[in-house]
C-alpha positions as CSV (number, residue, x, y, z in Angstrom):
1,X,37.1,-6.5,-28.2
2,X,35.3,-8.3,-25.2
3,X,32.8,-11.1,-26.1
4,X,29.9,-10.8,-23.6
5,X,29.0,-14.1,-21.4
6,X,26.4,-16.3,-22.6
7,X,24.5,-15.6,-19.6
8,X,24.7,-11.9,-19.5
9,X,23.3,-11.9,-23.1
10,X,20.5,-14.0,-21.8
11,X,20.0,-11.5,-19.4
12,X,19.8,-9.0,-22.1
13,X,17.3,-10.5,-23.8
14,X,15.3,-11.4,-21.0
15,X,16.7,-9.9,-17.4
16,X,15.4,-11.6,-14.4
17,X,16.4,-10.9,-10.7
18,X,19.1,-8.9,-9.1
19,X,21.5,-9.0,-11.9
20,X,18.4,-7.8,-14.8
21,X,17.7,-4.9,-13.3
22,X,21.4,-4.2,-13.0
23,X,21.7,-4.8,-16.7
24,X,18.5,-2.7,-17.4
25,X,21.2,0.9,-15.7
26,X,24.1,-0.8,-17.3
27,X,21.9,-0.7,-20.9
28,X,19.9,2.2,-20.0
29,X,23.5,4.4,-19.5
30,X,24.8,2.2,-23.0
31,X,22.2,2.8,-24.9
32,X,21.2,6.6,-23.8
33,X,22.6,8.3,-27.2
34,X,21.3,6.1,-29.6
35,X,18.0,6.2,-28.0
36,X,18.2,9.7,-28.3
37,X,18.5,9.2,-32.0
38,X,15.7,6.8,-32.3
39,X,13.4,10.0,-31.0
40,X,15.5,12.4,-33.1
41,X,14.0,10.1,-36.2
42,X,10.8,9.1,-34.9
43,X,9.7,12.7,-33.9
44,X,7.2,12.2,-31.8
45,X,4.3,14.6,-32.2
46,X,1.7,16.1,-29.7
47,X,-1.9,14.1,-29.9
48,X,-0.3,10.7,-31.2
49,X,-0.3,7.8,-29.5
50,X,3.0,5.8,-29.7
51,X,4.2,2.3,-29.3
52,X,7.3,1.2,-27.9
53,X,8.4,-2.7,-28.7
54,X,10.8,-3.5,-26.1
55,X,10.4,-1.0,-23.2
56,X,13.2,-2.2,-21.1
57,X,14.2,0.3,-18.6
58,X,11.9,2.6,-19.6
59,X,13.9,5.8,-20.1
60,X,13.1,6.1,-23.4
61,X,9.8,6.5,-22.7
62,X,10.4,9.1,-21.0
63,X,12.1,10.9,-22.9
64,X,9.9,10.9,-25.8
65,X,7.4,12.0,-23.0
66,X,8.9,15.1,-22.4
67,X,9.7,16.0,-26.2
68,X,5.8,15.6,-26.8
69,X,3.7,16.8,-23.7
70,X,0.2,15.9,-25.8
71,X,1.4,12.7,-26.5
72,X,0.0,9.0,-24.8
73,X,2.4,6.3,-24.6
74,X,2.0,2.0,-24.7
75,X,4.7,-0.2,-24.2
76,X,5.3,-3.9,-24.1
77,X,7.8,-6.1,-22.9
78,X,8.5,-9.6,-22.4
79,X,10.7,-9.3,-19.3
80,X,8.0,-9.1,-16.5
81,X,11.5,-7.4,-14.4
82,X,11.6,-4.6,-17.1
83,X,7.8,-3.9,-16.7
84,X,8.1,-3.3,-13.0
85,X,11.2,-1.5,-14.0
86,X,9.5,0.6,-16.1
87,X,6.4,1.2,-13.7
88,X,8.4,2.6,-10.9
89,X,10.2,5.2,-13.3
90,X,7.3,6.2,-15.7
91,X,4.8,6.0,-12.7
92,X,3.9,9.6,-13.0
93,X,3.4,9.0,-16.5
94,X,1.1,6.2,-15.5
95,X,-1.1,8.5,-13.0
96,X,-1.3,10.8,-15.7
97,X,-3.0,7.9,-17.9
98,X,-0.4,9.0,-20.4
99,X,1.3,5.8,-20.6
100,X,-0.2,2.0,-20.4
101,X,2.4,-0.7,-19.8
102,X,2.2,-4.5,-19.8
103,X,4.3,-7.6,-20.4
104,X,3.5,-10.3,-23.2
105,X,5.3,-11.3,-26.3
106,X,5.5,-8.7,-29.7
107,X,4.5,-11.5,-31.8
108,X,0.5,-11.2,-30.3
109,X,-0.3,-7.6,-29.4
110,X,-3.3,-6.7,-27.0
111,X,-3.8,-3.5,-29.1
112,X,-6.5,-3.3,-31.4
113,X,-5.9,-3.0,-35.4
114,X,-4.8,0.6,-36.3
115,X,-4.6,2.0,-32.8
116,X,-1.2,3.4,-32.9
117,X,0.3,6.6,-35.1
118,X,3.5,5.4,-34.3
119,X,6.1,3.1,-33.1
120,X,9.6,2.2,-32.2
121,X,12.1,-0.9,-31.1
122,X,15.2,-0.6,-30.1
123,X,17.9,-3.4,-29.8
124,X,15.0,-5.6,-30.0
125,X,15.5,-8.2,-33.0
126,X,18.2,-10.0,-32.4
127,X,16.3,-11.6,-29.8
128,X,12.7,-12.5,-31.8
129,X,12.1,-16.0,-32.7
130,X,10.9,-14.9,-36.1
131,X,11.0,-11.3,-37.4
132,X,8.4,-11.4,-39.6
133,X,5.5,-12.4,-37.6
134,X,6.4,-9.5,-34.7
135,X,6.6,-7.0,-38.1
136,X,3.5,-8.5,-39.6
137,X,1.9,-7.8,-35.9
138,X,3.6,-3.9,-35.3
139,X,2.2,-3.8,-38.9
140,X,-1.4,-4.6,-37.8
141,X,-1.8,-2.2,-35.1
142,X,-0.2,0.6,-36.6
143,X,-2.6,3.1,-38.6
144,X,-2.2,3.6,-42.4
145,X,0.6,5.7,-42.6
146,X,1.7,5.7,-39.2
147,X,5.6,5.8,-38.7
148,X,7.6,2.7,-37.6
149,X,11.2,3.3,-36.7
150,X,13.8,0.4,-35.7
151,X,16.8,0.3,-34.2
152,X,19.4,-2.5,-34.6
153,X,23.4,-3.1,-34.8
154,X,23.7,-4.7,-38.2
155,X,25.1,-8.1,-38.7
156,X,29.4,-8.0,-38.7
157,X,32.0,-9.8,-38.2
158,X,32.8,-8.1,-34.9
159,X,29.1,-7.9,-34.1
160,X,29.1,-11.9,-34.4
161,X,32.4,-11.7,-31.8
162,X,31.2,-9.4,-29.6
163,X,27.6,-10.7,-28.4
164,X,27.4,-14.3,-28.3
165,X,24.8,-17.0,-30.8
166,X,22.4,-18.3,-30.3
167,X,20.8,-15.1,-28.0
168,X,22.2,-12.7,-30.6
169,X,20.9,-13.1,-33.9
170,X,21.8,-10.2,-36.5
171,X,20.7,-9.0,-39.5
172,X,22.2,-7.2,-42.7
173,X,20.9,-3.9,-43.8
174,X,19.7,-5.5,-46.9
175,X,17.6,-8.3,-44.8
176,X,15.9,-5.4,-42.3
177,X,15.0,-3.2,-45.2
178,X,13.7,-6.4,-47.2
179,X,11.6,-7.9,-43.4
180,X,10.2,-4.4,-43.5
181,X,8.5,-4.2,-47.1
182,X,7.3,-8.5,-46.6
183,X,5.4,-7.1,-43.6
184,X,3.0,-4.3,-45.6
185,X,5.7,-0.8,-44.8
186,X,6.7,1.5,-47.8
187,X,9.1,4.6,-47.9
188,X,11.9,2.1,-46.3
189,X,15.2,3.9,-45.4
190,X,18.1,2.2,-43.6
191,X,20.4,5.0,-41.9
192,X,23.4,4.9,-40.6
193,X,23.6,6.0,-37.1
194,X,25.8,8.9,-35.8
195,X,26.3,7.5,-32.5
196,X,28.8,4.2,-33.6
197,X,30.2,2.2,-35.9
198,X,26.9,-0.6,-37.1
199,X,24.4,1.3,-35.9
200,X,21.7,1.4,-38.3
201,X,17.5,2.6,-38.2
202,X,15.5,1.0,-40.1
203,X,12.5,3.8,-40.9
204,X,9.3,2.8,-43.0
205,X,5.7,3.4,-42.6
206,X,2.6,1.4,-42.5
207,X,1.0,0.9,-46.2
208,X,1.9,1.0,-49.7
């Protein structure tokens, strides 16, 4: 097991510069299956508009793009590097006014209430200040009903190891499922991934 440098999991939280968008291939290659998951579970559907906490590199977006032609796309991230990531890959996307991305911080949205039908994060929470206040706000601009699926390596002992405190902070299961139903979601499920070991997705949606 290979405990990551403190300042490559800065740069995982927040890449800047030559090395973050080296980070943002590295992540996007790491991360390709689970995302793939994510979509699996969140099933985006033609005529919805969809949220993603957390862009990153953008592939995901993508992605769920091309599983759901109809579909319009917002993202937000808090890496101004990721956005401009994201812009050159998804620019087609963008021409098509299928996708809107900007950079600013989850915990105050520029959406308005009930605006979304869904959403997804990915590999997101460790790094939030505060979960609840950035559930309490995906909460707010999701519409009654609307589907909210996380993704997130649950807390371990090799998981503490591996990424380095204090830009890693995880979560149990029990703590997820429990941030989830403080924050106004019902029908909470926490699944265990397919793709590896500590994988979890958190999947709820907005109401009671």
């Amino acid at each position: 097991m290979v405990r990551r440098p403190s300042f490559i999991a800065r740069q995982a939280g927040f890449p800047t510069g030559l090395l973050g968008r080296l980070l943002l291939r590295v992540m996007a290659r790491e991360t390709a299956r689970f995302n793939s998951e994510i979509l699996d579970v969140l099933a985006p559907g033609t005529g919805e508009h969809i949220l993603e906490l957390g862009h990153g590199h953008g592939r995901t977006l993508m992605s769920a793009a091309a599983r759901a032609p109809g579909a319009r796309f917002s993202a937000i991230d808090v890496a101004p590097a990721a956005t401009k990531a994201a812009a050159r890959r998804c620019r087609d996307l963008i021409a098509a006014r299928r996708l809107d991305l900007c950079t600013g911080d989850g915990a105050s949205l520029p959406w308005a209430a009930a605006t979304f039908d869904a959403a997804f994060s990915v590999h997101t929470i460790y790094f939030w200040p505060d979960p609840a206040p950035q559930l309490q706000e995906l909460r707010r601009v999701l519409r009654l009903g609307a589907r909210l699926v996380l993704g997130f390596r649950e807390r371990s002992a090799e998981a503490i190891a591996q990424f380095p405190a204090p830009t890693y902070r995880f979560y149990s299961a029990d703590e997820v499922g429990a941030l989830l139903a403080d924050a106004d979601l019902s029908n909470i499920e926490i699944r265990t991934s397919s793709d590896a070991p500590g994988l979890r997705i958190g999947v709820a949606r907005a109401g009671r």
